[in-house]
C-alpha positions, 0 to 999 in steps of 0.5 A, spaced: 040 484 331 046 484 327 053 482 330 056 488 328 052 495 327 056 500 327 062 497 323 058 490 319 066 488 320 067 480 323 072 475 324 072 474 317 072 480 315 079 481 318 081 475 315 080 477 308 084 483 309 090 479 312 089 475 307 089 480 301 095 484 305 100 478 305 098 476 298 098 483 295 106 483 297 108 476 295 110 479 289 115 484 291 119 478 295 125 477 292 127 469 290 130 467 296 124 471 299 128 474 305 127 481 303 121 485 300 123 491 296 116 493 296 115 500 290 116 507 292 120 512 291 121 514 299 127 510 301 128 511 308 135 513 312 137 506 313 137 504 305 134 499 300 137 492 304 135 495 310 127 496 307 128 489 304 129 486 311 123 491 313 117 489 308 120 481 310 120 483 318 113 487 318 108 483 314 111 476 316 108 479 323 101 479 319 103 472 317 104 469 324 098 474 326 094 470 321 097 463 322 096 461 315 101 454 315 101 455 307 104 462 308 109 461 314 112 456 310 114 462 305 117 465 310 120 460 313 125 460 306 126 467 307 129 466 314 133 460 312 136 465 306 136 471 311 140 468 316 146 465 311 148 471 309 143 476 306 140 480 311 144 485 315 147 485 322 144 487 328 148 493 330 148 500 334 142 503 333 141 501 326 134 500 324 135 490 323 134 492 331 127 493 330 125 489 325 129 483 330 124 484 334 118 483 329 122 477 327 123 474 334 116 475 336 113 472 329 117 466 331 114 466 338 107 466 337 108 461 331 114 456 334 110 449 332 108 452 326 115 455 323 120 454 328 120 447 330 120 445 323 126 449 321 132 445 320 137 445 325 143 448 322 138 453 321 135 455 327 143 456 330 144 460 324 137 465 326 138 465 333 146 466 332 143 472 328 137 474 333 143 473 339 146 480 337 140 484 338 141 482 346 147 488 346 146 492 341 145 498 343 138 501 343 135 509 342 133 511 349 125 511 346 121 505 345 127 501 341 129 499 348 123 494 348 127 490 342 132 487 345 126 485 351 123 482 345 128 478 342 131 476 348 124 473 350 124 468 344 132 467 345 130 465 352 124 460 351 128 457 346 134 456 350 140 460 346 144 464 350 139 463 356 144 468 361 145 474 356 138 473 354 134 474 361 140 481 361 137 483 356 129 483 358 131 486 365 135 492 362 129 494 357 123 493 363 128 497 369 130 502 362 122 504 361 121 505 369 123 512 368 118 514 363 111 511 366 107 517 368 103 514 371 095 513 370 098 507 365 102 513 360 109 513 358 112 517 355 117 515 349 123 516 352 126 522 356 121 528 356 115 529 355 113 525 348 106 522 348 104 519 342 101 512 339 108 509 341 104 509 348 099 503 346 103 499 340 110 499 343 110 501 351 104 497 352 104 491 347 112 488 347 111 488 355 105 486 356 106 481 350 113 478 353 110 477 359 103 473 357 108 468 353 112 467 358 106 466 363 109 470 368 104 473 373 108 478 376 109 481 370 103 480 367 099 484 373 103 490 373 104 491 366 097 488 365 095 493 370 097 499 366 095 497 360 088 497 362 088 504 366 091 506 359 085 503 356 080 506 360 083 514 356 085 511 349 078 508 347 075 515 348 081 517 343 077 514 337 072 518 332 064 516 331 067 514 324 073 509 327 078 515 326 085 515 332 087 521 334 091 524 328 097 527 332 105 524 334 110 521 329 109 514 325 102 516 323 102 512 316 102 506 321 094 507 321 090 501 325 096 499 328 091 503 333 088 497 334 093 494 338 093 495 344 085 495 344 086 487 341 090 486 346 087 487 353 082 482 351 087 477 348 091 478 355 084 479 360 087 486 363 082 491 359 075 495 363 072 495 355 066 490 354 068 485 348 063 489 344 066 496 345 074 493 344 071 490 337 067 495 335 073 501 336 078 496 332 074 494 326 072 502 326 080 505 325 081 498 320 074 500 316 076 507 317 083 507 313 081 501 308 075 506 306 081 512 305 085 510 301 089 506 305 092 501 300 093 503 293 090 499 286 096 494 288 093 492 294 099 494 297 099 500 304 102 507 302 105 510 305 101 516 308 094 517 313 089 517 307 092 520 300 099 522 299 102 526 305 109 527 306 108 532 312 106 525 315 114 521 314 119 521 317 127 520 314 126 512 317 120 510 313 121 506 307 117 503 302 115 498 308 114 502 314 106 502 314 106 494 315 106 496 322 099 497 322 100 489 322 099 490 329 093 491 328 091 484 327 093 482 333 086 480 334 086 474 331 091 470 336 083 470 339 080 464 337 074 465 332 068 463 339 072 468 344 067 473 346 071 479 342 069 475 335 061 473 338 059 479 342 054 484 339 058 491 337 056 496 343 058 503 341 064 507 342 065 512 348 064 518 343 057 515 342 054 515 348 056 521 350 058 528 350 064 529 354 070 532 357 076 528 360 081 530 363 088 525 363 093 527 368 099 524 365 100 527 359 096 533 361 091 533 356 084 535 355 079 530 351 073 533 347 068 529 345 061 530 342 055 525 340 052 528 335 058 528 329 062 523 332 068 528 333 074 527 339 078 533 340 085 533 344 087 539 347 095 539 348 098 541 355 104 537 356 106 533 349 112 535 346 118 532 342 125 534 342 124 539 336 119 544 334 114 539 330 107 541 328 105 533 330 106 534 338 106 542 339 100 544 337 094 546 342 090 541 340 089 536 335 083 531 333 080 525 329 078 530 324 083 535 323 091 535 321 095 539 323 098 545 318 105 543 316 106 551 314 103 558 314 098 559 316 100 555 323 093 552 326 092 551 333 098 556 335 099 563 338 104 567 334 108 572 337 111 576 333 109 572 328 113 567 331 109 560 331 114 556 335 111 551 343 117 549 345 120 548 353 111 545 355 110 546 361 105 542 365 100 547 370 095 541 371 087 539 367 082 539 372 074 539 371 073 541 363 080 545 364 088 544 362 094 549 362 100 549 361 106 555 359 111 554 354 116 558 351 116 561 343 123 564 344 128 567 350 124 570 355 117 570 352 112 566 356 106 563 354 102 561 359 095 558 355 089 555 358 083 552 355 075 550 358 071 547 354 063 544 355 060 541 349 064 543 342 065 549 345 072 552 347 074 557 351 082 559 350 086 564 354 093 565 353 097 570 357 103 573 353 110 575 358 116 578 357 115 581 349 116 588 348 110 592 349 107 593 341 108 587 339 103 583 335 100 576 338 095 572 333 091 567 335 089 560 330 084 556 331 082 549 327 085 547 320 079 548 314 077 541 313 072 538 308 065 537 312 067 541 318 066 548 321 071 550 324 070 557 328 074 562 332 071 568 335 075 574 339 074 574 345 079 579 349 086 583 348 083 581 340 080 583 334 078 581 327 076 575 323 080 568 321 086 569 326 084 575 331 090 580 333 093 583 338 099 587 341 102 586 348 102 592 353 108 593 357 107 587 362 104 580 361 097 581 356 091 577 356 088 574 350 081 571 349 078 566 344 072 562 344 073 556 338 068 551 335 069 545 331 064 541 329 060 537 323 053 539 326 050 541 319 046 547 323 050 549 330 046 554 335 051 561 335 056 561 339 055 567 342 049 563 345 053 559 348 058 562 352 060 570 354 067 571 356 069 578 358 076 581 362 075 581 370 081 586 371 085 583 375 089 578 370 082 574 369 077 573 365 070 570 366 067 565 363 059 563 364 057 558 358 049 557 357 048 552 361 049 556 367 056 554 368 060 560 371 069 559 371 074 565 373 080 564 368 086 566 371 092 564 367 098 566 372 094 563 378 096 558 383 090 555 380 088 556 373 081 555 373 075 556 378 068 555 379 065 562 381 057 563 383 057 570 382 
């Protein structure tokens, strides 16, 4: 049996991509080496010079996962020159903090091979750069694990070792008051669930404390990295696809991340060939989509170019923090994550519908075409933005940035998800109620068995008459996407309705899937008005649910 069946990805296969990603740079480097102004004409908010710092910070993170001398000893003349006068300072929440992170921990994974062989006036002069990211102030998000990072270098190495521990225990107390628990966190205040969970709140705590051998911190931050894991492999497509949904998509197999490193750690429930099977899926998934251009060089992007994924932060270079994702290769080439047989992945094994309390979310999953679905129930930023307030997302779909709007109910035409609302998932269920503007309330809750879901949306607080459209899944090549009215509604693509004079019910049965021949979905499911602020629902296998949005209880099994 071959090594690797479903990926025909290896070590060296992973090698040869780094190698190839830090050869495809070199010649952007300027003379000095310590910027990379890498071509495009996205420049981000922070400017050139801070991009140049960017493509150094991020691919020299490639180089220390790689642990080529050849190359590090090239980044080592960048950093003598950055640090004597050409990068900028670390300042108040300015993008250097960021890209000091990446720096520090290159130099910590790579310290015998780069550090120690520094000049001495030049390590005095990079940690004395370094040495302000410890009271620069972070954005109460995921940054606040920078300072940890840095300070967790400055500390190993003896530089200012008071201020440095400071600035350890003030980011891990900071992102106490964002575990949700069931090993999620939310990036910053709110209820922002996204890819930040797995390659920033996992990875720099858990990587802190491996390095600095700290078992106390390794087993609590270990222990929640491995629940998370347990959710997150089940966030992977049949054709190693993530979850398209959150910002700072255009980082791609930077997914693997989190996956590579509950092996490197010991704190993972994944087999050694499950962990490398996902892994080498979502790396082979993007190299096949584009991922680098004729250059060799990432762009900017998911797949082609797509300027609804940016944001004003990313640059030219923003894409190498998908050299998270070789963070495997800190296994040694015999560790069993190299040399067990791929097992396949939990979509592959299974139908399945999996309900994550913390975030509130209800994951679908099909054997047959490999698809992951993830109905949204308590994931939202701080603005209205399609990448965090649709009702569902998956690892084959992208959400629509204009009309018409996927996944939405419309009130009045009005798309907007804002002020979520949590009501609980449960067996094959999630609910949750959001505001579309002031006094109308949407309470919304769907059941899904299968590729078949069932959407139940009560609308309060709009003027009787006023028209509610319900979407379904975005078009997508290869894909069926199917919205059938069930109650309150009527017609074909974007079902419509108009609200009574109290709280209306709306009914949808939807479908994505990429079977070729799928059995009709009125052979699947039935839903009909109970009269009393509910709906029933019995699927073909036998499964009878009442719906009812405005209950105490959202979803329950019913004999009759």
């Amino acid at each position: 049996m071959p090594l690797s069946p479903y990926t025909g990805l290896t070590r060296a296969h992973w090698e040869a991509a780094a190698d190839a990603l830090l050869a495809a740079v070199e010649p952007y480097a300027t003379g000095d080496r310590a910027l990379y102004h890498l071509p495009g004409d996205h420049e981000s908010w922070s400017g050139r010079l801070c991009d140049g710092l960017e493509g150094y910070a991020r691919t020299l993170l490639l180089a220390a996962f790689r642990r080529d001398e050849a190359v590090l000893e090239r980044y080592a003349d960048g950093l003598a020159a950055g640090v004597s006068g050409v990068w900028p300072r670390i300042e108040d929440r300015a993008q250097p903090l960021v890209e000091a992170a990446s720096i520090a921990l290159a130099l910590r994974l790579t310290r015998p091979l780069l550090w120690d062989r520094l000049p001495d006036a030049v390590r005095q002069r990079a940690a004395a750069w370094l040495g302000d990211a410890l009271h620069a102030e972070p954005w109460p998000c995921n940054w606040q694990l920078f300072p940890v990072t840095v300070g967790g270098f400055l500390q190993e190495i003896g530089y200012r070792p008071e201020a440095s521990r400071e600035a350890i225990d003030r980011g891990l107390a900071r992102i106490e008051d964002w575990y949700a628990g069931d090993g999620w966190y939310t990036d910053g205040d709110g209820r922002k669930f996204d890819h930040y969970n797995g390659w920033a709140m996992h990875l720099y705590p858990v990587l802190h404390a491996w390095l600095a051998d700290d078992e106390r911190l390794l087993e609590l931050y270990g222990g929640r990295l491995s629940r998370h894991l347990a959710d997150y492999a089940r966030m992977f497509g049949g054709d190693g696809a993530p979850m398209r949904q959150g910002r700072s998509l255009t980082y791609r197999f930077a997914t693997a991340a989190p996956l590579w490193l509950g092996a490197l750690t010991g704190h993972t429930p994944l087999a050694p060939g499950v962990t490398r099977r996902l892994a080498s899926g979502a790396l082979s998934y993007f190299l096949d989509r584009g991922a680098v251009d004729a250059n060799g060089l990432l762009t900017l992007d998911w797949h082609g170019p797509d300027p609804s994924v940016l944001q004003g932060y990313s640059g030219p270079a923003s894409p190498y923090w998908a050299s998270k994702g070789f963070l495997g290769l800190l296994l040694p080439a015999g560790h069993p994550v190299w040399t067990a047989t791929e097992e396949p992945a939990p979509v592959e094994r299974e139908d399945a519908v999996t309900a994550l309390a913390a975030p509130n979310w209800l994951l679908q999953s099909t054997r047959s075409d490999g698809l992951v679905r993830l109905h949204n129930h308590g994931s939202e930023d701080v603005r209205y933005d399609p990448y965090y307030t649709r009702l569902a997302y998956s690892t084959a779909t992208a959400p629509s940035a204009s009309p018409p709007y996927d996944n939405s109910v419309l009130v009045g035409g009005d798309p907007s998800r804002t002020d979520i609302v949590p009501l609980g998932v449960g067996d094959g269920w999630a609910a949750s109620r959001h505001s579309v503007r002031d006094g109308v309330r949407v309470t919304s809750v769907v059941l899904a068995e299968g590729a078949v879901e069932v959407r139940v949306h009560e609308v309060a607080g709009a003027p009787p008459g006023t028209e509610v459209r319900v979407t379904g899944w975005a078009p997508s090549e290869g894909l069926r996407a199917e919205l059938l009215p069930a109650v309150g509604l009527s017609g074909e693509g974007e079902p419509a309705g108009t609200t009574s004079a109290g709280p209306t019910l709306f009914a949808v049965v939807a479908r994505l899937t990429a079977d070729p021949d799928p059995a009709p979905l009125a052979d699947l499911v039935t839903v009909r008005p109970s009269g009393d602020g509910a709906v029933d629902v019995r699927f073909g296998g036998g499964r009878r649910v009442r719906i009812q949005p405005s209950g105490e209880c959202p979803v329950t099994d019913s004999d009759t």
